[in-house]
C-alpha atoms as one frame of an Amber mdcrd trajectory, in Angstrom:
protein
 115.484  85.962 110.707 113.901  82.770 110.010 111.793  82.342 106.972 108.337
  82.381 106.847 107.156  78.932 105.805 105.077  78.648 102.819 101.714  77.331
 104.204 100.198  76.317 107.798  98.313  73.422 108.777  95.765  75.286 111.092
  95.047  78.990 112.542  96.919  78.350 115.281 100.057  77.261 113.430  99.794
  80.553 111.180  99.865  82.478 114.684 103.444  81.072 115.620 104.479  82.172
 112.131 107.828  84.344 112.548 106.868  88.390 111.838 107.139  89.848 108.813
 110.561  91.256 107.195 108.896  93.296 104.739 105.156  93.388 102.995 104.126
  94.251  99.127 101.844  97.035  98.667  99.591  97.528  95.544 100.819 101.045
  94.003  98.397 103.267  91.306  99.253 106.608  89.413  95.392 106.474  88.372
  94.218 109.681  89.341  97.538 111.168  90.462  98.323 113.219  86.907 101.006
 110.548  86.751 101.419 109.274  83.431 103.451 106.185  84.101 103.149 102.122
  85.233 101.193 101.131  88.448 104.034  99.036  90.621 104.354  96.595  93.101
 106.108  97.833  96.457 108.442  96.124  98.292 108.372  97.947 102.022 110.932
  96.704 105.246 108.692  96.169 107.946 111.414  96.937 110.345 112.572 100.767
 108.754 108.879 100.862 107.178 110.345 102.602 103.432 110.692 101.344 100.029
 113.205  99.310  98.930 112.118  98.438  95.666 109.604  98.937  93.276 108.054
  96.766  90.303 106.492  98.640  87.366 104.065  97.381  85.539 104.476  97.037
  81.874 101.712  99.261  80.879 100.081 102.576  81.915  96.350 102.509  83.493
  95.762  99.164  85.070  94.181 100.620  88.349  96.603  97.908  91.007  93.928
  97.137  93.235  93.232  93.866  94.822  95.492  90.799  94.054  96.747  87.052
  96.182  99.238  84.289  96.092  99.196  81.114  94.218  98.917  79.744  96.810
  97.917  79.502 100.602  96.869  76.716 103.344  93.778  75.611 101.553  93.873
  71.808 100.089  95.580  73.773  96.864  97.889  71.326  95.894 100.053  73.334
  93.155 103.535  74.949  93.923 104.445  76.691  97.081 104.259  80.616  97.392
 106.037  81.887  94.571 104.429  84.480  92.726 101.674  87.187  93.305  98.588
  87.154  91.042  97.850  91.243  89.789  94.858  92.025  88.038  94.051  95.305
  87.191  91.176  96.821  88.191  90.214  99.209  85.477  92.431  97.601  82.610
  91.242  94.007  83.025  94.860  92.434  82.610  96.120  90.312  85.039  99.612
  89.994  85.836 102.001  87.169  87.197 104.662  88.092  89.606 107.320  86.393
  90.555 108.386  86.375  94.291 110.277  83.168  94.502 113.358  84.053  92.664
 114.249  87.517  95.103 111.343  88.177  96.876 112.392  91.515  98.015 113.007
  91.937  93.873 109.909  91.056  92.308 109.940  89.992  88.493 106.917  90.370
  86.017 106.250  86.616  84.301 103.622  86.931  82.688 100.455  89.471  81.784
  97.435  88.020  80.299  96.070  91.000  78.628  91.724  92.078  78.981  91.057
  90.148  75.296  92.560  86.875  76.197  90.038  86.966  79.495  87.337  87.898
  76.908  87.906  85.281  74.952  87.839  82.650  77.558  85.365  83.781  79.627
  83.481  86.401  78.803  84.914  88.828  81.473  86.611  92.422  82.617  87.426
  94.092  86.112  89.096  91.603  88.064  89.143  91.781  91.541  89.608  89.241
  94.220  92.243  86.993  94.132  92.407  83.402  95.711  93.909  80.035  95.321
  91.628  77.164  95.132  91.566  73.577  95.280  92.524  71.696  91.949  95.322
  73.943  91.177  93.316  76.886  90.382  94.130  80.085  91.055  90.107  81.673
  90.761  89.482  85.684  90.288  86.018  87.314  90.784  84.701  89.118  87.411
  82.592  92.688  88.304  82.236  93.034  83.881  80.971  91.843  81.074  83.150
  92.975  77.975  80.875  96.532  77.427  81.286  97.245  81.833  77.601  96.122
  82.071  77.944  93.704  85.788  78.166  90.732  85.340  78.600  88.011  88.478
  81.171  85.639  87.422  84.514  84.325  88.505  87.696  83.458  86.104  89.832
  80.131  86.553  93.855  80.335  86.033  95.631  77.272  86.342  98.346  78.045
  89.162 101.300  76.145  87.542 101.012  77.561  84.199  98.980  80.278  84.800
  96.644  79.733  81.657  92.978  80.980  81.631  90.830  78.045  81.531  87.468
  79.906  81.495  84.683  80.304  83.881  84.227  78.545  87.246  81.166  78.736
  87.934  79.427  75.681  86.425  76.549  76.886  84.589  73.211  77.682  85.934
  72.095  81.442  87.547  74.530  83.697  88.312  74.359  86.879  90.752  73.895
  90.591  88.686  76.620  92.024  90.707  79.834  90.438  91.996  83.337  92.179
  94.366  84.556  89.747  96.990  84.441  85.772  98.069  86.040  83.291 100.382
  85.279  79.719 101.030  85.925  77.049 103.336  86.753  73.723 102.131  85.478
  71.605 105.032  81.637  73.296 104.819  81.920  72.999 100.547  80.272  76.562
 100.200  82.345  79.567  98.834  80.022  83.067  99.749  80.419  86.072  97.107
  78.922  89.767  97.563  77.946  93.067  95.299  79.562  96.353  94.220  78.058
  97.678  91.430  78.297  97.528  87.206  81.652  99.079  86.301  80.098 101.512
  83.659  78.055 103.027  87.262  81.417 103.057  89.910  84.183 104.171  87.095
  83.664 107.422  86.355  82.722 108.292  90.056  80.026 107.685  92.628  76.342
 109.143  91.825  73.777 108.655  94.718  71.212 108.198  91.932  72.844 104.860
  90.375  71.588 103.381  93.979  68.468 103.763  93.440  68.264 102.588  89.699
  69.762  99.388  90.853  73.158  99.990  89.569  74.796  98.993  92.688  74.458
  96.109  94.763  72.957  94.672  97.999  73.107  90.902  97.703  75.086  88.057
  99.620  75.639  85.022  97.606  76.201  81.520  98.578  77.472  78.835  95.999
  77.912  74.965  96.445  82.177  74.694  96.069  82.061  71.668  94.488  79.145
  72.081  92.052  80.222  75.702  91.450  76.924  76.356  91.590  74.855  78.917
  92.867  72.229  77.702  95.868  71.297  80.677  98.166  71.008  84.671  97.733
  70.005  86.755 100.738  68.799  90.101  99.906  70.299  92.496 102.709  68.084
  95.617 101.828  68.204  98.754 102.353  70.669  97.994 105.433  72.795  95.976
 103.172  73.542  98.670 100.563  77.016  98.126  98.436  78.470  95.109 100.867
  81.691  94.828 100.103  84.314  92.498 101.659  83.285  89.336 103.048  85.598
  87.656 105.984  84.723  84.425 107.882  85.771  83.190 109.960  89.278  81.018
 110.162  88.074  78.328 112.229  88.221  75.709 109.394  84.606  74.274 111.166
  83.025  77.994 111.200  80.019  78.425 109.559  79.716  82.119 110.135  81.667
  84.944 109.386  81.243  88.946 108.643  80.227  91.264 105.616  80.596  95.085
 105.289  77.652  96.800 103.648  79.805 100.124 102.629  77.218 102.453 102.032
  74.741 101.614 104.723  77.729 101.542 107.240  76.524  98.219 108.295  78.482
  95.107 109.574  76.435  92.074 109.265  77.274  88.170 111.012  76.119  85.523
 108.106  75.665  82.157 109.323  74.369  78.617 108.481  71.608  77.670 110.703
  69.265  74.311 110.019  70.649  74.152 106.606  70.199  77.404 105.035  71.952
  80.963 105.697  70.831  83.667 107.342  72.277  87.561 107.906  72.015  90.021
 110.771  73.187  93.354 111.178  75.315  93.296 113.862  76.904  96.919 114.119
  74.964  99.753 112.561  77.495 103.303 112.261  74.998 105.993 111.829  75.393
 108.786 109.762  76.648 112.156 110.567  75.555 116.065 109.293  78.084 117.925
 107.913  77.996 121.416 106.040  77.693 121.197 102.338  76.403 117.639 102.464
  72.922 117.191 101.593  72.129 113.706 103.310  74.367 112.305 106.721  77.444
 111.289 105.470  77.809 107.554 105.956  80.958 105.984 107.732  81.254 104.311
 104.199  83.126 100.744 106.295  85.182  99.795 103.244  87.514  96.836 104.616
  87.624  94.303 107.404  89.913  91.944 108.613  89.819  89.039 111.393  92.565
  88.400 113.612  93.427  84.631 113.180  92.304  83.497 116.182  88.720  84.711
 115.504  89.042  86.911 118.458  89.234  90.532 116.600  87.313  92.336 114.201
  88.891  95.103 112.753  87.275  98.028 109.899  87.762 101.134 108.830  85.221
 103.934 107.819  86.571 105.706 105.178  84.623 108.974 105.412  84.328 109.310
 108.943  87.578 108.430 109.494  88.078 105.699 112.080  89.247 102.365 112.384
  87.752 100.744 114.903  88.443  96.772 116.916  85.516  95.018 117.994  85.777
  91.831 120.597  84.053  89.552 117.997  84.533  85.978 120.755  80.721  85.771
 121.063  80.297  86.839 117.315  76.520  87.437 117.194  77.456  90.150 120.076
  80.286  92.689 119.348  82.243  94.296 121.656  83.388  98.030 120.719  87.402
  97.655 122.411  88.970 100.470 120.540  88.617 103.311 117.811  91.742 105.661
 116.212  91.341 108.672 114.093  93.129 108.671 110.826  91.922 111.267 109.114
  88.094 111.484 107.803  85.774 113.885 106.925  84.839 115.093 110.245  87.438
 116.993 111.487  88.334 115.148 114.174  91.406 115.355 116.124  93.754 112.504
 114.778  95.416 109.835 116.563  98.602 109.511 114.420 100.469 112.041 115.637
 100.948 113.959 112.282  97.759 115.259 110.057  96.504 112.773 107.329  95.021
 113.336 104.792  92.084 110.669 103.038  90.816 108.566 106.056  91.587 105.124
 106.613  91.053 102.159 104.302  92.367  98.933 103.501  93.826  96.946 106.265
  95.892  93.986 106.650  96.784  92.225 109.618  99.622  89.730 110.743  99.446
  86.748 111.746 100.090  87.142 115.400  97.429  89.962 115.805  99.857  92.215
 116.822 100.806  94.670 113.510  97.645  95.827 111.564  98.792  97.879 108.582
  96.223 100.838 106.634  96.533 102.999 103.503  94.121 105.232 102.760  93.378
 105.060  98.367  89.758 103.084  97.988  89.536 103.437  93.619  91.102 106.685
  91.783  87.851 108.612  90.620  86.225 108.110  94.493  89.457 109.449  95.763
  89.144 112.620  93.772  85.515 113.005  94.407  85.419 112.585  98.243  89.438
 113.732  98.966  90.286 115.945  95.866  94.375 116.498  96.402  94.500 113.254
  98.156  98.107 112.170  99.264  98.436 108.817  99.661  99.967 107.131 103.083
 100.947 103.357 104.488 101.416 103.445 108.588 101.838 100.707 111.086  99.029
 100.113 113.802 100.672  98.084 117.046  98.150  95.832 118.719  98.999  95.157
 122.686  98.344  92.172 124.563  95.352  93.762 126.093  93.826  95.046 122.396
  94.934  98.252 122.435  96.313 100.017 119.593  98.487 102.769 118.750  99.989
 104.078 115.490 103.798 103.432 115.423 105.412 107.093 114.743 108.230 105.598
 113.282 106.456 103.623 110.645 105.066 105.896 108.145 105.265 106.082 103.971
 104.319 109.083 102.133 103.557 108.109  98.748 103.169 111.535  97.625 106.365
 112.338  98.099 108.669 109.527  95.949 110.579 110.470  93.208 108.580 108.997
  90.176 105.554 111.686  91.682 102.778 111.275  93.609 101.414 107.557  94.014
  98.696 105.782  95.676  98.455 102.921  97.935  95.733 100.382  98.168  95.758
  96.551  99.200  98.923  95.218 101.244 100.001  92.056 101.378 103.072  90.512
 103.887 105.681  88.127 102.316 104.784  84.901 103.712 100.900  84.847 104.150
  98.300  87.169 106.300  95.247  87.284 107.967  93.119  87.555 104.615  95.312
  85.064 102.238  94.860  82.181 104.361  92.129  79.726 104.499  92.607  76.455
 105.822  91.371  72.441 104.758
């Protein structure tokens, strides 16, 4: 098969990309009663199993998030050849190299939690992209106590040094989680989970109301690295977690999950300043032993690259859902699967699942959307004690519709190292939330 190339010069270049031979997976024994290293999975997209695993060098890192050195942006440092891996609850970040054997992954280089300190104040890693000036930039959720703090880290992406803080003085959110920029518009846009010391040891419905957790959108100047506009999303904005926009180089508009509200909300530039409008409101539902609705809890999103598709997930009601997004300010509900949930409902995947459906990654054709079903260890245990962890394939037909391939299915409860879970996925040459183009 022909390899991927390492970068694209538009959207629709990235959708003529070749599919995928085989994606990495983000791996944790947090939780599990597993005393040994997170890893980095190496799964054929074709057989959908493991063909290789890379441990981590230590125990407890929490693999959560993590990106590539590199991807179309006007980054103008090495092609994509290694995978940056923070970890979530140990604050070290490690390099991986994916140029050498890419279906053999190689650990470089960790920067342990008191380097980071050092240079910039910093713990809990999370987001992971390149940017311009051969950076390789990480969003901060800690101070050095787990107090929030809303910062982001610099790495230089040939030598992979910490250079310090990017963010260039000046006011600073209290909360940070996810960002993405576009070079063309010079504004990179940043959202809120919560202080560390408030999500770690589990989720309390009372931390909400002290403030603990977040409900801000943030909107910096890129090449200032300065902070210019916060929009406070309210009570219908509560916890808004990943932030997509669109790919469309131009747009000036894109979409934000607010988890805990079970809100999707359009941002957008108009006259010079941004605005935000919930779009899709899931409401919540009764349920025995509960005592307030249970929210959908929308935890990830993901655009298809032609701007066409919107796809989340609700993790405790236990859909995934695909929205025609063409008119963005408008929605379009086009299809819905159960994986799983909370509610009992009967499940689209042709086997019973346990957890509900999480993060999601798309390629870049639109036509494979992948889901595993771990959100962060101590939630896991609090919402889906016993959970066992699963990666399945989602096809995606010319006409939208989607069905859950029954031959593509990992049970990561199963392998022989004992029980495992899986979070973020990411496929070998680039996907639908690594790319963003100059």
């Amino acid at each position: 098969m022909e390899k991927p190339q390492s970068f694209y010069a538009s959207p629709a270049e990235a959708q003529t990309a070749p599919p995928e031979e085989f994606l990495y997976v983000a791996c944790l024994h947090e939780g599990t009663g597993v005393e040994a290293p997170d890893f980095l999975a190496v799964v054929d997209a074709e057989e959908g199993r493991v063909i290789h695993e890379t441990p981590m060098p230590n125990v407890g890192d929490e693999l959560h998030h993590y990106g590539w050195n590199r991807c179309s942006s006007a980054c103008h440092g090495p092609d994509r050849t290694h995978l940056i891996v923070p970890g979530f609850r140990s604050s070290r970040i490690h390099i991986v190299n994916v140029a050498d054997d890419p279906r053999r992954p190689t650990i470089e280089k960790v920067i342990e939690s008191e380097e980071i300190v050092r240079a910039t104040g910093y713990t809990r890693p999370h987001t992971v992209h390149c940017m311009p000036g051969d950076n390789v930039v990480v969003s901060m959720l800690g101070d050095a106590d787990g107090n929030a703090s809303g910062g982001f880290a610099v790495l230089d992406a040939k030598t992979f040094e910490i250079k310090g803080r990017w963010e260039n003085g000046g006011e600073r959110p209290p909360f940070n989680y996810d960002f993405w920029y576009q070079p063309r518009k010079n504004v990179l846009a940043s959202s809120e989970f919560a202080e560390p010391n408030a999500y770690e040891p589990g989720f309390d419905l009372e931390d909400v109301g002290k403030g603990r957790y977040g409900r801000r959108l943030h909107f910096w100047n890129l090449t200032e690295r300065t902070l210019e506009q916060t929009i406070d999303l309210g009570e219908q904005g509560l916890v808004p977690l990943e932030i997509r926009w669109l790919h469309d180089p131009e747009a000036e508009e894109g979409f934000i999950g607010a988890a805990l509200s079970s809100v999707m909300w359009r941002f957008y530039r108009s006259n010079g300043s941004w605005s935000a409008d919930p779009v899709i409101t899931i409401e919540g539902v009764e349920l025995e032993g509960w005592p307030f609705p249970v929210p959908a809890l929308i935890t990830d999103l993901v655009l298809s690259m032609d701007d066409k598709a919107l796809y989340f997930s609700n993790w405790l009601h236990g859909d995934l859902r695909r929205y025609d997004v063409s008119d963005p300010s408008n929605p379009k509900l086009t299809g819905r699967l159960w994986l799983g949930g909370l509610l009992g409902k009967p499940g689209d995947a042709g086997r019973e699942l346990n957890g509900g459906p999480q993060m999601l990654q798309l390629s870049f054709d639109g036509r494979r959307l992948y889901v595993t079903n771990s959100l962060y260890s101590t939630w896991d245990n609090q919402f889906y004690p016993g959970l066992r962890s699963w990666l399945l394939k989602v096809d995606i037909a010319d006409d939208g519709s989607m069905e859950v391939d029954p031959d593509f299915f990992l049970d990561f409860h199963e392998r022989p190292g004992g029980p495992a879970r899986a979070h973020e996925v990411r496929l070998q040459g680039g996907d639908c939330t690594t790319e963003i183009f100059p």
